[in-house]
ZADRENVEX-337503 format. One line per field, with one value per atom (N, C-alpha, C): residue number from 0; residue in three letters; x, y, z negated; atom name. Coordinates in steps of 0.001 Angstrom, whole numbers, plus 500000, padded with zeros to 6 digits. Example, Ala and Ser with C-alpha at 12.3 -4.5 7.8 and 13.67 -1.06 7.14 Angstrom:
BEGIN
num c(0; 0; 0; 1; 1; 1)
residu c(ALA; ALA; ALA; SER; SER; SER)
X c(513190; 512300; 513200; 512850; 513670; 512900)
Y c(494310; 495500; 496700; 497750; 498940; 500030)
Z c(492200; 492200; 492200; 492920; 492860; 492130)
atome c(N; CA; C; N; CA; C)
// end
This chain:
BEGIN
num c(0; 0; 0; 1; 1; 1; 2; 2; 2; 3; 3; 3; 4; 4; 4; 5; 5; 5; 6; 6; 6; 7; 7; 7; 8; 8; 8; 9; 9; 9; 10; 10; 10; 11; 11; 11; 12; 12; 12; 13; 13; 13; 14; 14; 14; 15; 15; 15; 16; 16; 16; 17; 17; 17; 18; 18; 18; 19; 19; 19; 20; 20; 20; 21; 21; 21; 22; 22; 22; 23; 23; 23; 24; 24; 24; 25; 25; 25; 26; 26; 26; 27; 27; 27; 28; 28; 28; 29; 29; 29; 30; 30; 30; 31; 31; 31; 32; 32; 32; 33; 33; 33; 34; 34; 34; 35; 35; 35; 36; 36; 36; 37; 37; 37; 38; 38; 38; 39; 39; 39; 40; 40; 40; 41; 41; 41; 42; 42; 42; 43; 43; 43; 44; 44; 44; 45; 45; 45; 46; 46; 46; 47; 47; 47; 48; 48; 48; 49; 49; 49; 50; 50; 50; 51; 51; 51; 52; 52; 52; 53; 53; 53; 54; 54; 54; 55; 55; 55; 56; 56; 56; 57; 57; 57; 58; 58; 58; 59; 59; 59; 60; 60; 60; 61; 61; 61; 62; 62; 62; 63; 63; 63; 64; 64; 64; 65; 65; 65; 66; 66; 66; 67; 67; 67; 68; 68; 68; 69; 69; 69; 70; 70; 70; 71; 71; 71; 72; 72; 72; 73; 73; 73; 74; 74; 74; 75; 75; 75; 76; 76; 76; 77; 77; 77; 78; 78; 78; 79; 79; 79; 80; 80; 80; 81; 81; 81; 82; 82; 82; 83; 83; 83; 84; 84; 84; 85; 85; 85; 86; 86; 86; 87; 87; 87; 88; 88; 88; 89; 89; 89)
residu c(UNK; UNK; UNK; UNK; UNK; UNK; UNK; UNK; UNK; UNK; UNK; UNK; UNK; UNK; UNK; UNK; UNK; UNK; UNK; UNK; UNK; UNK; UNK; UNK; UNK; UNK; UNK; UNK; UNK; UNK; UNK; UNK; UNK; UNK; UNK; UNK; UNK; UNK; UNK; UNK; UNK; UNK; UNK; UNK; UNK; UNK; UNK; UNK; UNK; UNK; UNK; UNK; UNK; UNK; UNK; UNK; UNK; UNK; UNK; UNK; UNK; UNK; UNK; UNK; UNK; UNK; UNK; UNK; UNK; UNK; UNK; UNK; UNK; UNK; UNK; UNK; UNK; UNK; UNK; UNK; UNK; UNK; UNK; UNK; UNK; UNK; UNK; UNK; UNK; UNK; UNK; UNK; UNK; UNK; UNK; UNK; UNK; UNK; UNK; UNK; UNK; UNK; UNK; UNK; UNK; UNK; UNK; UNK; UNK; UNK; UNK; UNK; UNK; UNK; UNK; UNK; UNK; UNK; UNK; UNK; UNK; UNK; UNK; UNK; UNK; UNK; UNK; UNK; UNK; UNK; UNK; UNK; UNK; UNK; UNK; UNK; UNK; UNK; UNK; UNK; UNK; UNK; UNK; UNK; UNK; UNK; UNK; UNK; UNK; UNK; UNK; UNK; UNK; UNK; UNK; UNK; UNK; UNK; UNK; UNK; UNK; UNK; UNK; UNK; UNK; UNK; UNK; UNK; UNK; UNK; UNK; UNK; UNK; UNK; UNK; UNK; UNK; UNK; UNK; UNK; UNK; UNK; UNK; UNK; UNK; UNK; UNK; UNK; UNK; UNK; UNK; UNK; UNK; UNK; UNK; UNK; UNK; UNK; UNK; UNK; UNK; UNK; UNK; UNK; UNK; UNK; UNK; UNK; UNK; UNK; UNK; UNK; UNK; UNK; UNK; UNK; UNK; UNK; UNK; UNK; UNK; UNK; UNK; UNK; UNK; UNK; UNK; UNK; UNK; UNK; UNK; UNK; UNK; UNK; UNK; UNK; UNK; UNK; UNK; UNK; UNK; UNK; UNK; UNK; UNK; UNK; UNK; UNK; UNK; UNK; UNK; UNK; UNK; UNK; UNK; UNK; UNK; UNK; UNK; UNK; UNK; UNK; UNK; UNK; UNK; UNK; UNK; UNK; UNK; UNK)
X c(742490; 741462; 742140; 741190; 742292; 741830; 742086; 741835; 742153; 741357; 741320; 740711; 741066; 740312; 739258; 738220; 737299; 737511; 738552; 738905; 739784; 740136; 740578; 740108; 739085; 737668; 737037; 736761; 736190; 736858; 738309; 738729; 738994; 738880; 739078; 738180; 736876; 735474; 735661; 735860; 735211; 736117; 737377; 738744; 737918; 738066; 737408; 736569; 735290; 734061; 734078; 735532; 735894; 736553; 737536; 737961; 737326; 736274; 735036; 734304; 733899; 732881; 734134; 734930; 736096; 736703; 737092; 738068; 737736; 736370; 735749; 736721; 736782; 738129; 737137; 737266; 736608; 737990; 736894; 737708; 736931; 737528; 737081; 737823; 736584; 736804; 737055; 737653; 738398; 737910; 738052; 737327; 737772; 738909; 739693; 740787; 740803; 741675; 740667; 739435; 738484; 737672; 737387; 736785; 735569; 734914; 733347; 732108; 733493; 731903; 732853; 732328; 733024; 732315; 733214; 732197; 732240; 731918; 731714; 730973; 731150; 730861; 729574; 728638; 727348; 726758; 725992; 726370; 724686; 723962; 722334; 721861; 722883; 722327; 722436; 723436; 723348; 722620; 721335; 720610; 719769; 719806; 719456; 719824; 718976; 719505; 720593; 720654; 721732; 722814; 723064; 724186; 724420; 723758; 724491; 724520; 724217; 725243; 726587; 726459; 727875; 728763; 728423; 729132; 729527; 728801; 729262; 730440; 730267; 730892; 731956; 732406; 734184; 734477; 733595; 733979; 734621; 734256; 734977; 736238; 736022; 737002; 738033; 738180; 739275; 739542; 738513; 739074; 739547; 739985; 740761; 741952; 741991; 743604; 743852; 743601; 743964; 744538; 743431; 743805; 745399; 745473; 747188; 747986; 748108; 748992; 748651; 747143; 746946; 747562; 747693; 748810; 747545; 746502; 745095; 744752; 745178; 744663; 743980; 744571; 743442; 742267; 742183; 740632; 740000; 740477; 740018; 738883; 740539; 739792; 738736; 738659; 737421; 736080; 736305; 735173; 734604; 735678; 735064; 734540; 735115; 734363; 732834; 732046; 731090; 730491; 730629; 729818; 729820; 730421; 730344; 729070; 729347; 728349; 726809; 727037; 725130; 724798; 725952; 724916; 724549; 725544; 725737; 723955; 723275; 721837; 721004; 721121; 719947; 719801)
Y c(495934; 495872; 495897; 495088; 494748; 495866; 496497; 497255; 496373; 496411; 495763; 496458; 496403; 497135; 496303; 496889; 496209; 494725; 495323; 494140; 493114; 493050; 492097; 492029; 491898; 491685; 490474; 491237; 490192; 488820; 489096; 488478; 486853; 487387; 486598; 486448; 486500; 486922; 485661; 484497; 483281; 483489; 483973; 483528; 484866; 485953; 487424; 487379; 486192; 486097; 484593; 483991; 483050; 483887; 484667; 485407; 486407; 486911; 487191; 486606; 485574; 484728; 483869; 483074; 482477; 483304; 484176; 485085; 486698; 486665; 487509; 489360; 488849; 489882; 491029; 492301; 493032; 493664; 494013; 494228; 495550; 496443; 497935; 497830; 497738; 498180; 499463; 499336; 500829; 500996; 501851; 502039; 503434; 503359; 504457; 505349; 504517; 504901; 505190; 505146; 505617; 504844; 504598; 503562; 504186; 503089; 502530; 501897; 501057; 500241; 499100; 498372; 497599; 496396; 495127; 494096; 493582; 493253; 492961; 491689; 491040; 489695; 490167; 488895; 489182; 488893; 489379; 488936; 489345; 487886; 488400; 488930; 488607; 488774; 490292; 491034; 492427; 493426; 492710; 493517; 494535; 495335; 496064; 497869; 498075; 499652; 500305; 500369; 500767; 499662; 498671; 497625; 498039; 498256; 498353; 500210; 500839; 502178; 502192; 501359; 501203; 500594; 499086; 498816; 500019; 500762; 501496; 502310; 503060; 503887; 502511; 501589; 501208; 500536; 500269; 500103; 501639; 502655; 504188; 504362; 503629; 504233; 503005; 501732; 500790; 501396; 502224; 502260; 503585; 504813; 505975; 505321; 504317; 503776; 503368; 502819; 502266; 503547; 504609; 505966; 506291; 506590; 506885; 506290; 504609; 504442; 503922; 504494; 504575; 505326; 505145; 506064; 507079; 507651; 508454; 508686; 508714; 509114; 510434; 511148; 512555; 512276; 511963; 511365; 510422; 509183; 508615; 509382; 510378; 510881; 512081; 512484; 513111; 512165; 511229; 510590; 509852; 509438; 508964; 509890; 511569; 512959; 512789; 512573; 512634; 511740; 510219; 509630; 509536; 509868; 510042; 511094; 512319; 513744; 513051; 511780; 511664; 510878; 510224; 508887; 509831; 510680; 511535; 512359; 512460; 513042; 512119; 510652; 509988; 509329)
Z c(796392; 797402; 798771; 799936; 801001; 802027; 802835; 803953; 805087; 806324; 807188; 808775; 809299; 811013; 811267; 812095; 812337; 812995; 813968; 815252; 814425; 813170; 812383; 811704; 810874; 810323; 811283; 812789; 814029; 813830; 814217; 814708; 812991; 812252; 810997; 810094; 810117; 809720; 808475; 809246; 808514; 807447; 807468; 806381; 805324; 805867; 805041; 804220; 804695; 803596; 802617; 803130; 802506; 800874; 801225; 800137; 799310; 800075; 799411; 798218; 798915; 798113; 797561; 797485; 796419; 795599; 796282; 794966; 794758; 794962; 794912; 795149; 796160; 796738; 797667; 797522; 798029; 799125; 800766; 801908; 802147; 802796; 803106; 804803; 805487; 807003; 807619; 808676; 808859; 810450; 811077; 812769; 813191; 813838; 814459; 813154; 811919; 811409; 809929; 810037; 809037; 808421; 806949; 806037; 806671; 806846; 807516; 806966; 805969; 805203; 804380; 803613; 802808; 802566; 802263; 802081; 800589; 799999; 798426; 798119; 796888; 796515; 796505; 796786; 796299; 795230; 794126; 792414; 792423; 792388; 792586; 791147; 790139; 788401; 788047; 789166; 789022; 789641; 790199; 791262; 790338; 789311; 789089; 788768; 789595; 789804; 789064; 787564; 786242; 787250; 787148; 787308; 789004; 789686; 791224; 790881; 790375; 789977; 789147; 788090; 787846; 788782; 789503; 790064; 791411; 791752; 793381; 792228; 790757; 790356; 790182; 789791; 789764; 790922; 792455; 793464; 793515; 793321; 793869; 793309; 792479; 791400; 791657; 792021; 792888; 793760; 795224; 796201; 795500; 795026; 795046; 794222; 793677; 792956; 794102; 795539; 796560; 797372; 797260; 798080; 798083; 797031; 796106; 797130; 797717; 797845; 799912; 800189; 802197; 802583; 804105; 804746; 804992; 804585; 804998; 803878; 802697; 801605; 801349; 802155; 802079; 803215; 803786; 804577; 803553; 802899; 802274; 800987; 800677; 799043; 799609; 800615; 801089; 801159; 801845; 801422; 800629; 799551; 798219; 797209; 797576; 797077; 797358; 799086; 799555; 798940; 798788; 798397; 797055; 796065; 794819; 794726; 795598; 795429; 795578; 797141; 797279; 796254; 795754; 794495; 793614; 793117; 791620; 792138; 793118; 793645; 793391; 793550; 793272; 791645)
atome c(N; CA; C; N; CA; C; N; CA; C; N; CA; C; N; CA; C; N; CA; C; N; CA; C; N; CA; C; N; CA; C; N; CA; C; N; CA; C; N; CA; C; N; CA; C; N; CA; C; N; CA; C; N; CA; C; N; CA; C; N; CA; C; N; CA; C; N; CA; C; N; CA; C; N; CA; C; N; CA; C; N; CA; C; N; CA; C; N; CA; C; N; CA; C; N; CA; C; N; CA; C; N; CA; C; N; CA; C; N; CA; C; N; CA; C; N; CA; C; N; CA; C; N; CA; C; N; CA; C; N; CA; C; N; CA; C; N; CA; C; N; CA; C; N; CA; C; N; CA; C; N; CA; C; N; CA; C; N; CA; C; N; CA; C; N; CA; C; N; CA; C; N; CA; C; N; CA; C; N; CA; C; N; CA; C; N; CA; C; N; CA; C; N; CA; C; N; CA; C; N; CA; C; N; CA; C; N; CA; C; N; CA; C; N; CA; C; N; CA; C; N; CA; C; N; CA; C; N; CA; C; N; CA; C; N; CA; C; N; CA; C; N; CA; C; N; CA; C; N; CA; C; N; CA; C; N; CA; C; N; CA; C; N; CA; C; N; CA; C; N; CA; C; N; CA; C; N; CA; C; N; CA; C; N; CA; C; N; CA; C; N; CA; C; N; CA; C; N; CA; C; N; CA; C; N; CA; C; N; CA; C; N; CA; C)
// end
């Protein structure tokens, strides 16, 4: 999974959602040093609640094999703790 800054995200948008949507390559934006938000293929056959919970659970579970090897991995793995805790609520 690719990590990217916002201002290179901006600045390369068209190439980003090119690799997106072709090679279904998922990018995780960063903003002062901190994951923000992520962009992901869009897969309309999985729009159901069970299937977009599994998928957020092995998006978490790519980005903490990614954690291991960020220079922020303990900020990271704090917040893949948090959002694991609010899904694991609904």
């Amino acid at each position: 999974m690719k990590t990217m800054t916002a201002m290179q995200v901006r600045r390369h948008f068209g190439e980003v959602m090119d690799n997106v949507r072709l090679r279904s390559e998922s990018v995780i934006l960063e903003r002062a040093g901190k994951p923000i938000a992520m962009i992901v293929p869009y897969m309309p056959e999985n729009h159901t609640p069970a299937n977009l919970k599994a998928s957020r659970k092995k998006i978490l579970e790519d980005m903490a094999g990614t954690s291991r090897q960020h220079p922020r991995a303990k900020d990271l793995a704090q917040w893949l703790d948090y959002e694991r805790a609010s899904w694991a609520e609904k």
